[in-house]
C-alpha positions as CSV (number, residue, x, y, z in Angstrom):
1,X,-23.7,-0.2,-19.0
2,X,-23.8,1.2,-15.0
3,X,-23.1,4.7,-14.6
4,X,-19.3,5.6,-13.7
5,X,-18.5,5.8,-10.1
6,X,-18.9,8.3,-7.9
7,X,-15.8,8.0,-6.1
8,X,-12.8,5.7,-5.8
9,X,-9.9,4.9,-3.9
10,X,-6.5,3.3,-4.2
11,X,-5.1,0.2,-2.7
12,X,-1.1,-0.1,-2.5
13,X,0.0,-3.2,-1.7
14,X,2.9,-2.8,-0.1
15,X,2.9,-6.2,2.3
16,X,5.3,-8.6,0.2
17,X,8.1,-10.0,1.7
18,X,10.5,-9.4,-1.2
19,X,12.0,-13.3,-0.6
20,X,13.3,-13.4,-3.6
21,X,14.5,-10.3,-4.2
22,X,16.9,-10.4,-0.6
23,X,15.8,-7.5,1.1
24,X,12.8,-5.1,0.7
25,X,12.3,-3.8,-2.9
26,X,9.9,-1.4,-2.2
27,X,12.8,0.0,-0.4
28,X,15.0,0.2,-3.6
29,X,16.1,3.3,-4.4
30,X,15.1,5.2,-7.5
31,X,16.1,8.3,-7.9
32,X,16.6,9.2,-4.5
33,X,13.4,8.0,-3.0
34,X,12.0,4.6,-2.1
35,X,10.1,2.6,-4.7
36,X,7.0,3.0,-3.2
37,X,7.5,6.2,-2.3
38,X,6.9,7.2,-6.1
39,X,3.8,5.4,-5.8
40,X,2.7,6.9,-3.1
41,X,3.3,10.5,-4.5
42,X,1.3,9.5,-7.5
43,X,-1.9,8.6,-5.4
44,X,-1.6,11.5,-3.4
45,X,-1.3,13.8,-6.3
46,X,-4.8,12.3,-7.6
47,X,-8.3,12.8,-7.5
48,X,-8.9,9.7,-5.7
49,X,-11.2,9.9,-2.8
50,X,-9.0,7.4,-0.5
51,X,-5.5,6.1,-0.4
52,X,-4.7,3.1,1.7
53,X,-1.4,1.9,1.9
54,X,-1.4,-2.1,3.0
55,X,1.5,-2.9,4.8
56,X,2.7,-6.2,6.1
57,X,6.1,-7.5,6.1
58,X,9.0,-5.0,7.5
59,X,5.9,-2.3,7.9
60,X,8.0,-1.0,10.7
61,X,10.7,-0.2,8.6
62,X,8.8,0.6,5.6
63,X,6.6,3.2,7.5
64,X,9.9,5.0,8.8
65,X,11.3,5.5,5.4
66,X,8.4,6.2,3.7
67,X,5.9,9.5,3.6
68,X,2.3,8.6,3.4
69,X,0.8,12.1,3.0
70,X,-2.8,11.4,3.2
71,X,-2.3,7.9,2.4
72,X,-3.8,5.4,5.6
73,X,-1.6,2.4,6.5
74,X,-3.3,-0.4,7.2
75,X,-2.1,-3.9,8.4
76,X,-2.3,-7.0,5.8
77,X,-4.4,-9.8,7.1
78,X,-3.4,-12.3,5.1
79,X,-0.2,-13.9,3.9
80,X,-1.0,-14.0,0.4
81,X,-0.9,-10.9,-1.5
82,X,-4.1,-12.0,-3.8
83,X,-6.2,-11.8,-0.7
84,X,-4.9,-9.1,1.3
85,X,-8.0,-6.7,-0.1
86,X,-10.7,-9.0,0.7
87,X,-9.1,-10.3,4.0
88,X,-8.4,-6.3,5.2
89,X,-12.3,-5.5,4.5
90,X,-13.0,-7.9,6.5
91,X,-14.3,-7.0,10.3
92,X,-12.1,-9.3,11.3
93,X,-9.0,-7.1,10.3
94,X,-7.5,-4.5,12.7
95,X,-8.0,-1.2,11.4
């Protein structure tokens, strides 16, 4: 068995563009706040060595309504949300 890591970090994929849901769910309200402000909160509030926040469609909205705290926005490279991790590590992806 390895040893546990040493560190780790959390991805939120927030780069959907909620098609069939008609406008941006992670928008949605719940209880006050944006959806994925909640989420956001929750990562912040952890031990986790990095948050990154992957933001595609609507991220100019998204980023105005949301707050990251130390959470890192980053742009989603790809249109499919499977890849988004692998395609953002890439050196081809803007930071």
């Amino acid at each position: 068995m390895s040893p546990p890591a040493r560190s780790a970090a959390a991805i939120i994929l927030a780069a959907g563009e909620a098609r069939r849901f008609g406008t941006q769910k992670l928008l949605a309200p719940l209880g006050g706040r944006p959806l994925v402000q909640h989420v956001i909160d929750v990562a912040n509030a952890s031990p986790l060595a990095e948050v990154v926040l992957v933001v595609g469609a609507d991220a100019d909205v998204l980023l105005t309504r949301v707050r990251p705290g130390r959470a890192r926005s980053r742009p989603a490279c790809a249109r499919s949300v499977t890849s988004t991790p692998r395609s953002c590590s890439s050196a081809t992806c803007p930071a």
